[in-house]
TORKERO-492368 format. One line per field, with one value per residue (C-alpha): residue in three letters; x, y, z. Coordinates in Angstrom, 1 decimal. Layout:
N
res <- [ALA	...]
X <- [X	...]
Y <- [Y	...]
Z <- [Z	...]
This chain:
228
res <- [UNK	UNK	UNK	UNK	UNK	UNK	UNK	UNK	UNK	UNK	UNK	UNK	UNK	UNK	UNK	UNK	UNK	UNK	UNK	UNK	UNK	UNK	UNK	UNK	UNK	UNK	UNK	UNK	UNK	UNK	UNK	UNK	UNK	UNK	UNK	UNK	UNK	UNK	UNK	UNK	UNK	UNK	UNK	UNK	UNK	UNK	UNK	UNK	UNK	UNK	UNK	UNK	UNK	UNK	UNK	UNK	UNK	UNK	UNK	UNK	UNK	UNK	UNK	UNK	UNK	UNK	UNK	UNK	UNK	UNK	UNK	UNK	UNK	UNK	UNK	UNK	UNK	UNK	UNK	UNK	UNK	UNK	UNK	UNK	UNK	UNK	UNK	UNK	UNK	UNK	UNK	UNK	UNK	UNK	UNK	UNK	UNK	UNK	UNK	UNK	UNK	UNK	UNK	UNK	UNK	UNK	UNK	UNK	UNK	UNK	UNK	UNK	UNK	UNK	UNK	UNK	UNK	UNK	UNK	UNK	UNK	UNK	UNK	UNK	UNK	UNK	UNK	UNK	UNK	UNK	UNK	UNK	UNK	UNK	UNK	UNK	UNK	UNK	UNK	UNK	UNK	UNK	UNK	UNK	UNK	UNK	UNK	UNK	UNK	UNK	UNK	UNK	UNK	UNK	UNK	UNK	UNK	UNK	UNK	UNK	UNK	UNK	UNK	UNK	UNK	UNK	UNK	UNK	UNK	UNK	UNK	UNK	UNK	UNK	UNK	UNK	UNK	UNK	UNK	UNK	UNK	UNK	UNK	UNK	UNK	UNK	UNK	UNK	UNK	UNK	UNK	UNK	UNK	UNK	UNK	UNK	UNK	UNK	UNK	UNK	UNK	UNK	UNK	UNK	UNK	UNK	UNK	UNK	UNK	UNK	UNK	UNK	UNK	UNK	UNK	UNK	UNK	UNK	UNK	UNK	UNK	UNK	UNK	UNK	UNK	UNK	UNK	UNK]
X <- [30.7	31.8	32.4	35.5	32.7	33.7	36.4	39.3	38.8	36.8	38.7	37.9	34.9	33.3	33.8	32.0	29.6	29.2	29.1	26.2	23.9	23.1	19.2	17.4	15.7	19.1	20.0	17.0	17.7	20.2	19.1	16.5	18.9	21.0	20.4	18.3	20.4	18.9	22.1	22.7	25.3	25.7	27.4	28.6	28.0	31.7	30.5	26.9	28.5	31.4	28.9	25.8	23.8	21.9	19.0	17.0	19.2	22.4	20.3	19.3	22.6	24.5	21.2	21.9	26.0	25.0	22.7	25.4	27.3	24.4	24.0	21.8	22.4	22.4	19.7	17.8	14.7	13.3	9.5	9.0	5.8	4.4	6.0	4.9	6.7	10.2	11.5	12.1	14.8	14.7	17.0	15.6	16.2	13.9	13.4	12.0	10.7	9.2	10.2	11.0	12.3	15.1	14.6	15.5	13.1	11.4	7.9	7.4	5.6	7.8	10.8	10.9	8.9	9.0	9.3	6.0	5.1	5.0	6.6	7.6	4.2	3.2	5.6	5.4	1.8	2.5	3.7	0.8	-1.4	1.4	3.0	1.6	3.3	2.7	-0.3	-1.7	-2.0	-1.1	2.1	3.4	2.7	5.1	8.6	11.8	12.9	15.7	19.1	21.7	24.7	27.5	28.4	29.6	32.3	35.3	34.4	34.3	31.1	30.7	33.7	33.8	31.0	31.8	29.9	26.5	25.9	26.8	24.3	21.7	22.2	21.9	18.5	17.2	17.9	15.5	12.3	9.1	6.4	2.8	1.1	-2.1	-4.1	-5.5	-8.8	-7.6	-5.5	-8.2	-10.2	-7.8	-8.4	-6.0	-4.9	-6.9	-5.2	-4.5	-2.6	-0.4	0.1	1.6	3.3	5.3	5.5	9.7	9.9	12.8	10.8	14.1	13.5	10.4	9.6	7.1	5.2	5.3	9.6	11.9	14.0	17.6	19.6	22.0	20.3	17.1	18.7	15.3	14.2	12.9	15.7	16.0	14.9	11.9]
Y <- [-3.3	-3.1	-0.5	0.4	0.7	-1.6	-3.4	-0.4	0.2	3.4	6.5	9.3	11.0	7.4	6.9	10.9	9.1	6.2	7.6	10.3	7.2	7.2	5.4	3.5	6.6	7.6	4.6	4.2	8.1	7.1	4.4	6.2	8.6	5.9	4.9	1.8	-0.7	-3.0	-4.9	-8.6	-8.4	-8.0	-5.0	-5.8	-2.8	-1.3	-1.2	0.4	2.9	3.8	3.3	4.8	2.2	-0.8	-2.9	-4.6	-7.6	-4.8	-2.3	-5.0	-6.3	-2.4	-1.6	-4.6	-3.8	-0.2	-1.4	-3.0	-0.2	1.5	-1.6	-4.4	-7.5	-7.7	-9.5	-10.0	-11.4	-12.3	-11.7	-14.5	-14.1	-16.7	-17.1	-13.8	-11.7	-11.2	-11.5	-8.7	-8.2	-6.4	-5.7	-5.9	-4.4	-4.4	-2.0	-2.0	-5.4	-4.5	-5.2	-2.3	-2.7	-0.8	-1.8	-0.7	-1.0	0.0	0.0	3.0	1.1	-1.7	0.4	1.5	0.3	1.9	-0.5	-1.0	-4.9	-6.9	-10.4	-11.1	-12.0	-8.5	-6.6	-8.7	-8.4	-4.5	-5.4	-7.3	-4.9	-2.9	-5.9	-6.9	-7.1	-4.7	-6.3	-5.8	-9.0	-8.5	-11.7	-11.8	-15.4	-16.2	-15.1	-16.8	-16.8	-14.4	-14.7	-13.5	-12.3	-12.4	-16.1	-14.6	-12.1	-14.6	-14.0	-10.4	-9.8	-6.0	-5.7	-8.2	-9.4	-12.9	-14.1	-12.5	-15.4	-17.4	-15.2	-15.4	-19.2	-19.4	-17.3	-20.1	-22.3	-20.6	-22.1	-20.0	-19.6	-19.2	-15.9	-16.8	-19.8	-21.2	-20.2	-16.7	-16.4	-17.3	-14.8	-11.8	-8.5	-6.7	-3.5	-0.7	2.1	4.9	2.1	0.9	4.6	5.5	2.1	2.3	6.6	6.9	3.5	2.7	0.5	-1.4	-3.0	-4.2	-8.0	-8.8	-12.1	-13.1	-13.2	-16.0	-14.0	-13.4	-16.5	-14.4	-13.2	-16.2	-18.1	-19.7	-16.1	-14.2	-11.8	-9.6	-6.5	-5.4]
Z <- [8.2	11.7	14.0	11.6	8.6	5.5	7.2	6.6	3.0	2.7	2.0	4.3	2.6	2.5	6.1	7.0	4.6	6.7	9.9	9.0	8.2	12.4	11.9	9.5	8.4	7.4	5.4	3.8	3.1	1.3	-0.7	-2.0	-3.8	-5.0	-8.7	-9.3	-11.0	-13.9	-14.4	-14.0	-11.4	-8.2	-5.7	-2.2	0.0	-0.7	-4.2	-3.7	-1.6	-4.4	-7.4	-6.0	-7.4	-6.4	-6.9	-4.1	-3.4	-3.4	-1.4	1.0	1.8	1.7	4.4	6.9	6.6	7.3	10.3	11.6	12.2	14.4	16.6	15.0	13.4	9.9	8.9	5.8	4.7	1.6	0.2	-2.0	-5.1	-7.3	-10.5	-11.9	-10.4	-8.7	-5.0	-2.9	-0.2	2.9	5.7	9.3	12.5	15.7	18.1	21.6	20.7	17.1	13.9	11.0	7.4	5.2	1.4	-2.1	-4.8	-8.1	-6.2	-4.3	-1.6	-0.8	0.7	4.3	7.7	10.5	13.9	14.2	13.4	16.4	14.6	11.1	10.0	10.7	8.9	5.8	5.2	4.9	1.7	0.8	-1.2	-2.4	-4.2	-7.8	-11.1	-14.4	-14.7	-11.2	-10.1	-6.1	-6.0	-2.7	-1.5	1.4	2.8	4.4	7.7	8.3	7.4	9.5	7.2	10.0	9.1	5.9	7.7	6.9	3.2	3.8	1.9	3.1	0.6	-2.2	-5.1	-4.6	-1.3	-2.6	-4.8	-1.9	0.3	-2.3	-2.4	1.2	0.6	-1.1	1.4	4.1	5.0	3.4	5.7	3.5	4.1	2.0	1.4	-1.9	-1.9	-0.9	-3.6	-6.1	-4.9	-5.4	-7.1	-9.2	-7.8	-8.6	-11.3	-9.1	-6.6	-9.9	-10.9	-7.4	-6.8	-10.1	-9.5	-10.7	-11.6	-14.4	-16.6	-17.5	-14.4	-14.4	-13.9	-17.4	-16.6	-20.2	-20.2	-18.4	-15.6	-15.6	-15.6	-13.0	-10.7	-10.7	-8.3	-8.0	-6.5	-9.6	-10.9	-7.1	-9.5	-7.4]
């Protein structure tokens, strides 16, 4: 999405839709009333915005197109877990120097950020506690450096499927900075049952990562099955 929102193919109620998401308070607004998606597929933003449905790697990608249209770059970034659990997606945007998050998810507390985080560290780490698994084991090890989703505008990925494989492949691709060391991961505590009640508070169970089961060949990707 550019200034003319998904590249001239939104009907006219779309585009009053598009043009009434003015912040990242907004967007995240309306992602959180959009239906979480379990299925294996992908939507490009076009599609999230017709459908009304998303998961995090959908919600990610609609929030940085959506971003775009307000002035910043569409960036995402990607929380990456140890192997029991999935990935998370977020979409970026920095103001007055700080960094802020937009984000779709099952997990009540891994959605929005307000521009608070003074680098990338920052803001991922306020993730940290509320990021565990069914079996509250807190997973978030590490994340990738941010990807900047313009260098996809000749595939028109704000309005076909097709380029988010290529955009999750590129994903994969990003260099992970560690957040936690080894000795601090053996050292971990589960979270605590009134933190798993409220984090899963809404959840669809559907889409759920279980630890015991392999993730979605689809959407794997090597990046758990983007369902957080």
């Amino acid at each position: 999405m550019k200034a003319d929102p998904i590249g001239g193919a939104l009907t006219r109620s779309e585009q009053r839709m598009i043009a009434s998401l003015t912040s990242p308070a907004n967007i995240q607004e309306f992602l959180d009333k959009t239906s979480y998606s379990t299925e294996d597929i992908y939507r490009c933003p076009l599609r999230v915005l017709r459908e009304r449905r998303a998961h995090c790697f959908d919600g990610a990608v609609f929030a940085a197109a959506a971003l775009r249209t307000i002035g910043f770059p569409p960036l995402v970034l990607e929380l990456v877990p140890n192997e029991r659990d999935d990935d998370h997606l977020l979409a970026l945007y920095k103001r007055e120097g700080f960094w802020g998050a937009v984000a779709k998810s099952n997990f009540v507390g891994l959605r929005f950020r307000e521009p608070v985080f003074r680098n990338l560290r920052e803001l991922v780490l306020s993730y940290f506690e509320q990021f565990f698994n069914v079996a509250g084991e807190k997973t978030l090890r590490a994340y990738a450096l941010p990807l900047d989703l313009t260098r996809f505008d000749l595939l028109e990925w704000t309005v076909k499927d097709g380029p988010m494989d290529l955009i999750a492949e590129a994903l994969d691709r990003k260099r992970r900075i560690s957040i936690i060391t080894h000795q601090a991961v053996r050292q971990l505590s589960l979270a605590d049952e009134r933190s798993r009640k409220a984090g899963l508070l809404g959840a669809d169970k559907a889409g759920l990562f279980n630890p015991s089961r392999p993730s979605s060949p689809l959407l794997s990707k090597g990046r758990g099955n983007a369902f957080r």
